[in-house]
C-alpha positions in Angstrom: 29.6 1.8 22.4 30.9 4.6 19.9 31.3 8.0 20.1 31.3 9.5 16.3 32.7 13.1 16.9 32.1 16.2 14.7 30.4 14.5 11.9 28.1 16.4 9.7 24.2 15.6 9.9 22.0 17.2 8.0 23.9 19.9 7.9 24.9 20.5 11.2 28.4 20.0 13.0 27.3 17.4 15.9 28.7 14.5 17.7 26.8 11.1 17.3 26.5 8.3 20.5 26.1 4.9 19.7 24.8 2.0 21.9 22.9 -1.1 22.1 22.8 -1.3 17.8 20.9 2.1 18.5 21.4 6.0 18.3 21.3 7.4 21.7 22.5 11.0 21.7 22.7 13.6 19.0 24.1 16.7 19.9 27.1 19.7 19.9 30.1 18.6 22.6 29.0 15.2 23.7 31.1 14.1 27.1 33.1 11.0 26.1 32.2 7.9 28.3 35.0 5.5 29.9 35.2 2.6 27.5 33.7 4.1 24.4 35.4 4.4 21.3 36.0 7.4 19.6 35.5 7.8 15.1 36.6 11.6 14.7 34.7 12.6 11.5 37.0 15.7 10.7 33.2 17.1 10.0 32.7 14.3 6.8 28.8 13.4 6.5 27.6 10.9 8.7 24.3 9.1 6.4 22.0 6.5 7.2 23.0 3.2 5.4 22.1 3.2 2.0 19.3 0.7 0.6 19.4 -1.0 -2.2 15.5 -2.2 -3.1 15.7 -4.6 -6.1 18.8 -7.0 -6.9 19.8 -10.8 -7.1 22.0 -12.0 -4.3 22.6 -15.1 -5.5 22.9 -14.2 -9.1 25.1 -11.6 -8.2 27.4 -14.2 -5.9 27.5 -16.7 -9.1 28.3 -14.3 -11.5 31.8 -13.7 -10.2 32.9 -17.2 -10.9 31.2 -17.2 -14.3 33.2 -15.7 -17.4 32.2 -12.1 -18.8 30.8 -12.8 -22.0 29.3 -9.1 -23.5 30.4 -5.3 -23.4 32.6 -4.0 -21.8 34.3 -7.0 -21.8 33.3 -9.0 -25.0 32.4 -6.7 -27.8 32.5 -9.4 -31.2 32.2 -13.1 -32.1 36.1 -13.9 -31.8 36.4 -12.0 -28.4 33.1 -14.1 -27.1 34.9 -17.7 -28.6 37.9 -16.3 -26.6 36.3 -15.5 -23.5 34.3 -19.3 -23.7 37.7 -20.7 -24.1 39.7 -19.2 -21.3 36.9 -19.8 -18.9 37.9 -22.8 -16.4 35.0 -25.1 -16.4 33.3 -26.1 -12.9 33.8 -29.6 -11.1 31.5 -31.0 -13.1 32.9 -30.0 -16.5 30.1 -27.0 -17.2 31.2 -23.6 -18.0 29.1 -20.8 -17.5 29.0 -17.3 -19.3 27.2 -14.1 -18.0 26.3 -11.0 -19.9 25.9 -11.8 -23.1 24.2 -9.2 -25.7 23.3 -9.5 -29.3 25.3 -6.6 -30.4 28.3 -9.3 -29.6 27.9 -11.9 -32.3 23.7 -11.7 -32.6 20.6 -13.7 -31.6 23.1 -16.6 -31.0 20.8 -20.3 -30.6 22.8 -24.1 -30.2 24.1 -24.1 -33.7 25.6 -20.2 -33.5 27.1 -21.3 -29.8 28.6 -24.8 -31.3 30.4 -22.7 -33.4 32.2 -20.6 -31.3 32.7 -23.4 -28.3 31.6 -26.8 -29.5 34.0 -28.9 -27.2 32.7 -28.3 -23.2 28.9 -27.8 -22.4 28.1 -23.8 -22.2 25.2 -22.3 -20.7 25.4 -18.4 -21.9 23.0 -15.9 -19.9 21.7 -12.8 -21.3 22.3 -9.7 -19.8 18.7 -9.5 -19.3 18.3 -12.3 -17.2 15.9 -13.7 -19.0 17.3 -15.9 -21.5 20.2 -18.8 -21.5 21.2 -20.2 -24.5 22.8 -23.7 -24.6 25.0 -25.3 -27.1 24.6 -28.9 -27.9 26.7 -30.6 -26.0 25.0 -28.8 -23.1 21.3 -29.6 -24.7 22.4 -33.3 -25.0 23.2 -33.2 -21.0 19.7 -31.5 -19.8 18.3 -33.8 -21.8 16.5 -30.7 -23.9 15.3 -32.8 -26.6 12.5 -34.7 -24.4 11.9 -32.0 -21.7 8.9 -30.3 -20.8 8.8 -26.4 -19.9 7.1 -23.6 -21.4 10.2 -21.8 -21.6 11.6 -24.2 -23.7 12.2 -22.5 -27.5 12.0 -24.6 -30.6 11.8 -25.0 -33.9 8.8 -25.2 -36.4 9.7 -28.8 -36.3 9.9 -29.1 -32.7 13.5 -29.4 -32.2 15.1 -27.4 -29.3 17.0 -24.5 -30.7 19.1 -24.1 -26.8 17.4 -21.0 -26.4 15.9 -21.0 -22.6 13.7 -18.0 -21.4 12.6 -17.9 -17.9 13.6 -21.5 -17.0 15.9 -20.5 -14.0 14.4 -23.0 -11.8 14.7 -25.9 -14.4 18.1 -25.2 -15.4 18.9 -25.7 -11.9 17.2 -29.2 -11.7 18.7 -29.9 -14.6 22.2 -29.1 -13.3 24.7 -31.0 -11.1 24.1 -29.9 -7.6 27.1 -27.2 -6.9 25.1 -26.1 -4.3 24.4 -22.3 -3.8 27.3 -20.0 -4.0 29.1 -18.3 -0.9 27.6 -15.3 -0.4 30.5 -13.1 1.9 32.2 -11.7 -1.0 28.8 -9.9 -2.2 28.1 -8.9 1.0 31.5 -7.5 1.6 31.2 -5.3 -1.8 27.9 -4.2 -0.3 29.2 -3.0 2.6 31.9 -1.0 0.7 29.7 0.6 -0.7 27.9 2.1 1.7 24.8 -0.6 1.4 23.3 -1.8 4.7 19.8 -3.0 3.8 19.0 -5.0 0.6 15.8 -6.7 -1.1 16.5 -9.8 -3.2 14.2 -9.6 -5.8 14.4 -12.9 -7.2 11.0 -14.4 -7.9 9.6 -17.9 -7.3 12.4 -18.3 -4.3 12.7 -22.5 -3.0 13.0 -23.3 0.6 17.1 -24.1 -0.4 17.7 -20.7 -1.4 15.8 -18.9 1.1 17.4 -20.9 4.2 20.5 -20.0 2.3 20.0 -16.3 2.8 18.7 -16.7 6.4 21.7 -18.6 6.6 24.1 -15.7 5.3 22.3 -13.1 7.6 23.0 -15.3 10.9 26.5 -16.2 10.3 27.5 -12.4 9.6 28.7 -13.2 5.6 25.9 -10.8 4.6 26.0 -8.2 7.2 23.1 -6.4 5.6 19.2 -6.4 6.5 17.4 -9.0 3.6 14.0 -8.9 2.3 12.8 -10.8 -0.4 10.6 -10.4 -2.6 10.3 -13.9 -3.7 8.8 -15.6 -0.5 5.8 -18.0 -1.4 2.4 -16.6 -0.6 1.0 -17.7 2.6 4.3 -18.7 4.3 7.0 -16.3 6.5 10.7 -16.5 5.3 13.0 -18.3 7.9 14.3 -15.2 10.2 15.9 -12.6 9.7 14.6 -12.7 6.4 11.4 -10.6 5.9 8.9 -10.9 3.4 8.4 -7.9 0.5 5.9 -7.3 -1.8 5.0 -10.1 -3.6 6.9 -10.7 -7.0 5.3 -10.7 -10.8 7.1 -11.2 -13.5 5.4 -9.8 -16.6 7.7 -11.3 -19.2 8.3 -9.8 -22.6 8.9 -12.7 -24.2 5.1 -14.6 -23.0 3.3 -11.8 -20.9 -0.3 -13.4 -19.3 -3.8 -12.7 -20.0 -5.7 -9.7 -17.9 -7.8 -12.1 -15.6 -4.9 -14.3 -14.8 -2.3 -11.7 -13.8 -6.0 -9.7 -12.1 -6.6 -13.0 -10.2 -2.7 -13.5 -9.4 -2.6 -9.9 -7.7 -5.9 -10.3 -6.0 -4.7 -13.9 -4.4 -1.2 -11.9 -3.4 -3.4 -9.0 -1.7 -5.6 -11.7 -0.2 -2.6 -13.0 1.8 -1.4 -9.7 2.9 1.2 -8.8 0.5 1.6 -6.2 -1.6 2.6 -6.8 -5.6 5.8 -6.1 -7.2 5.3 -5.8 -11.3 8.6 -6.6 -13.5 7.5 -4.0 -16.3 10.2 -3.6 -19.2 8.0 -3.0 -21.8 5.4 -0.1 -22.7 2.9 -3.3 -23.1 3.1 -5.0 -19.5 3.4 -1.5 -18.2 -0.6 -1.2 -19.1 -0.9 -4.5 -18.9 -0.4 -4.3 -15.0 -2.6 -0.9 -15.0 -5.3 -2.7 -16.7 -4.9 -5.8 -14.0 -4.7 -3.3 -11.0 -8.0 -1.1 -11.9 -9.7 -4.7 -12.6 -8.2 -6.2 -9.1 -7.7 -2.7 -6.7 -4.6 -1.6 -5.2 -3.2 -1.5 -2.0 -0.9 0.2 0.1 2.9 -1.2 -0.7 2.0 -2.4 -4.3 5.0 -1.1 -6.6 6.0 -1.3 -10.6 9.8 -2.6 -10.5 12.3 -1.4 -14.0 9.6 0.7 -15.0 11.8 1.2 -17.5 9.3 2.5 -20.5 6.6 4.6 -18.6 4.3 6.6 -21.0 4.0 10.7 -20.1 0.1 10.3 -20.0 0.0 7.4 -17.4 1.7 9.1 -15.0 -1.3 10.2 -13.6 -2.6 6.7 -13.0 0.5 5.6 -11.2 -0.2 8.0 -8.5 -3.7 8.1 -8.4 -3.2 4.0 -7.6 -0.9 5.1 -4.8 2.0 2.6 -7.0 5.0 3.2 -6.1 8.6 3.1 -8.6 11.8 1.1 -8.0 14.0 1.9 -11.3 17.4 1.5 -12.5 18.6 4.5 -14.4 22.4 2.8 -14.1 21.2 1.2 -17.4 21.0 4.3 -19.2 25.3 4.3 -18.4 25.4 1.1 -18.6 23.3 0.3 -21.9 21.9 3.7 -23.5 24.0 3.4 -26.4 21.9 0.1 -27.7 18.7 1.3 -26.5 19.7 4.4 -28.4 19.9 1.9 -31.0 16.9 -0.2 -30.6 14.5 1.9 -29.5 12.1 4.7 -31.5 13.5 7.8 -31.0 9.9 9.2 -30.0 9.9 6.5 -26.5 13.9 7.9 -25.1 12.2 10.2 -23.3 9.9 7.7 -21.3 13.0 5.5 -20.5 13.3 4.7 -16.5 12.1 8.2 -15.4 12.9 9.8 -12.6 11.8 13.4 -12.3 8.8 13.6 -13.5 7.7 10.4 -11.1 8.9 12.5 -8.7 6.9 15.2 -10.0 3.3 13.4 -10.4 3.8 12.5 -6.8 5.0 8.8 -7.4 7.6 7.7 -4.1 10.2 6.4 -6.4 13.3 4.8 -5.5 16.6 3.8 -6.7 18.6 0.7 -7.1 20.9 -1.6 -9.0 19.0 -4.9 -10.3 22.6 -6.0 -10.2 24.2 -8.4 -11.5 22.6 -7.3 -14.2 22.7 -3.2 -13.7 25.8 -1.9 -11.8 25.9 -2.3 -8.0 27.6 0.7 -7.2 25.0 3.1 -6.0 27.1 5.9 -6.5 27.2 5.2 -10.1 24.0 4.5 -10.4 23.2 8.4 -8.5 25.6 9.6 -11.2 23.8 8.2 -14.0 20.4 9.8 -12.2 22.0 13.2 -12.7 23.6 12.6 -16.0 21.9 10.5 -17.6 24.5 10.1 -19.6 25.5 7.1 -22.0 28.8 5.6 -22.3 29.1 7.5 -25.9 28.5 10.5 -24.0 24.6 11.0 -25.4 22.1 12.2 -23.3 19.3 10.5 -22.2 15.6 12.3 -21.0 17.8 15.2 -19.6 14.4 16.7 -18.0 14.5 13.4 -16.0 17.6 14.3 -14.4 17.8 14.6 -10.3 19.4 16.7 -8.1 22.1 14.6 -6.5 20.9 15.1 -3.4 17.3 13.9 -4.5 19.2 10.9 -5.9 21.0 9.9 -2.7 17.5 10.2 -1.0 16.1 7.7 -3.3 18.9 5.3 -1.3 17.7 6.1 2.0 14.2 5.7 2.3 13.2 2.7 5.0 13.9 -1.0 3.1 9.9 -1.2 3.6 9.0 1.8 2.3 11.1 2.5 -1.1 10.0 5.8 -2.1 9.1 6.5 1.3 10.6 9.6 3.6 14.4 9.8 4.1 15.2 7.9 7.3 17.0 11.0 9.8 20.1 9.9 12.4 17.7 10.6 15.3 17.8 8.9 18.8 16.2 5.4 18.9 17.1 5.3 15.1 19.0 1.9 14.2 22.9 2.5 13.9 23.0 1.2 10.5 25.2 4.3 9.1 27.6 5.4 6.6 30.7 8.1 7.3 31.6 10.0 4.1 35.2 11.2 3.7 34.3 14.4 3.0 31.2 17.0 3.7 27.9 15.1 2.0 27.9 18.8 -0.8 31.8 17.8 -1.7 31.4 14.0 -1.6 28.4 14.6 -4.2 30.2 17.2 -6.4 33.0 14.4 -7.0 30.8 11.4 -8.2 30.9 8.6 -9.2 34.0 8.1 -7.4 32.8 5.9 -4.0 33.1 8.4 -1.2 32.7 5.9 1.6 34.8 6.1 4.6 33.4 3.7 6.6 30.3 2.1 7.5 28.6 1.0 11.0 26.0 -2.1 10.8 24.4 -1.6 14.4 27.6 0.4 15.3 29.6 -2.2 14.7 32.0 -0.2 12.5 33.2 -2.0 8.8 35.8 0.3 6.7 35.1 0.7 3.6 37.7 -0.8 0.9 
């Protein structure tokens, strides 16, 4: 039991009682009861924990033992062959590079990464996530030359050009078994944060990796609630996990044809379950609209990135009843190249956020790390700056309030977009204590303004 005194709630100066994982009394000069413990909150906010709704635990666990191989880090070809060099290979001899963008050393293929590390094999990810790219020594050991996968590149001639895109699942066949990575040090950093529920939105997830999770839920290394996203259709995830929306990826680089991603959501609805659209790209963005008038929504379905969302199809996200689960931390994290790369004319439909909001679309926020920043508190900043690491601006009539940003962190973990959850009796005791009053905490982003957080009242302080 835990007696949280003067903490501010919505406003209000109250004292908080915690038992049984629950909230059981809100309310001014609460008695204290023998054998409670007592959290004075010097009248800092006390928040429901926050929510992250789309990121990659497992990607997010590997990529701290893999070596940083783009910006901020790696910024040009010699830095990159640098980087490669330093990294310490694994057991088996592989070394493995994260992050990697064009603006480093370019559209990099075997030859390009034999150049700059020719002796160990390297598998290089994009930042994306959608692409790896191999050098040869690391072709010669998947055996690239006689393999069969769609997401194979090659050349006119039908050589392999170690260029990889969307073969997750075969790379890992491919591999030596390292087994999957430890996940207590992400959920640690979650937990800093302020993060108490997460959905893993990794698609296409194998029975190893979800017992895994379940795995890191039970034994208390990921303290946080899990959903996936990724669970096959007509089967329930080992507990605790719980089954999302169900995952589509429409790919950039190969997106499908109208009837098979129309039949792909009707067989998803059929077994119960929501869709989940990866939309990047203006063209899978109507893609999906197209496949969702042809198929029908349903309550839960949801477009995740949205990260290029034309002004006129607002409309038809809400009159689907779709919800949004965006990233504006790119905009901080990558505006500069999409500055770059993109037609002036499309900035302003880059991962909006007020005028979802507006055209009554439930939106929420999150990280799509390890690829976007995990902070949430950066990633509320960049919701109310929009502001690139240059300094440009980004859609600034997309900005939110950044009390409508944190919001976007607290609605249910089944219900992104959905209302606020409220620190109400019966509520769960998954909080967050601020340090200061929730308008002061906010006026001082990005700094992290955590003071502690409570999974089920079981109090964790922040680092």
């Amino acid at each position: 039991m835990i007696l949280i005194r003067d903490a501010e709630v919505e406003d209000r100066r109250v004292d908080v009682r915690i038992a049984d994982r629950s909230v059981t009394e809100v309310g001014v000069g609460l008695v204290h009861r023998a054998g409670e413990e007592v959290l004075d909150a010097d009248g800092a906010a006390l928040i429901p924990g926050l929510v992250d709704h789309h990121l990659h635990l497992h990607a997010l666990a590997a990529a701290g033992r893999s070596a940083a191989c783009g910006p901020p880090a790696v910024h040009d070809a010699a830095a990159l062959a640098a980087a490669l060099a330093a990294a310490p290979a694994d057991e088996h001899g592989w070394v493995r590079g994260v992050g990697y963008h064009e603006t480093v050393a370019g559209h990099l293929d075997a030859a390009a990464l034999d150049a700059l590390h020719p002796s160990r094999p390297v598998r290089l990810q994009h930042r994306s996530g959608a692409l790896w790219i191999v050098n040869s020594a690391a072709a010669c050991r998947l055996g690239l030359p006689d393999a069969e996968h769609p997401g194979i590149e090659r050349a006119p001639g039908g050589a392999p050009t170690g260029r990889l895109w969307r073969a997750d699942g075969w790379l890992r066949s491919r591999l030596p078994d390292r087994g999957l990575p430890d996940l207590s040090a992400v959920g640690a950093r979650l937990a800093a944060f302020g993060i108490t529920s997460v959905t893993d939105a990794t698609p296409d997830l194998d029975p190893a990796a979800l017992d895994a999770l379940a795995g890191a839920v039970t034994n208390g290394a990921l303290p946080q609630e899990v959903h996936v996203l990724g669970a096959p259709l007509g089967t329930a995830p080992p507990a605790p996990l719980t089954a999302g929306p169900y995952k589509i990826v429409l790919a950039d680089s190969g997106l499908p044809d109208l009837d098979t991603l129309s039949q792909t959501i009707r067989t998803a609805h059929a077994f119960g379950r929501p869709v989940a659209a990866h939309c990047v790209t203006r063209e899978a963005f109507v893609l999906l609209l197209a496949a969702l008038e042809d198929a029908g929504s349903v309550r839960g379905d949801r477009v995740e990135h949205a990260a290029l969302v034309p002004a006129e199809l607002l409309g038809d996200l809400e009159r689907r009843g779709m919800r949004v689960v965006t990233q504006p931390g790119f905009l901080a994290d990558r505006g500069d190249d999409y500055i770059r790369e993109i037609p002036g004319t499309e900035h302003t439909d880059l991962y909006r956020c007020r005028s979802l909001l507006d055209a009554g679309v439930p939106l929420a926020l999150s990280s799509d790390a390890p690829y976007g920043p995990l902070d949430p508190w950066t990633v509320i900043t960049a919701a109310t700056r929009r502001r690139t690491s240059s300094g440009a601006i980004l859609g600034p009539a997309e900005r939110l309030t950044p009390a409508a940003a944190l919001a976007a962190y607290l609605a249910p973990p089944d219900d992104p977009g959905g209302p606020r959850r409220r620190i109400r009796p019966g509520a769960p005791a998954d909080l967050v204590l601020l340090r200061d009053p929730l308008a002061v905490a906010l006026a001082e982003l990005p700094a992290t303004p955590v003071r502690a957080v409570l999974f089920g009242g079981r109090r964790v302080p922040a680092r």
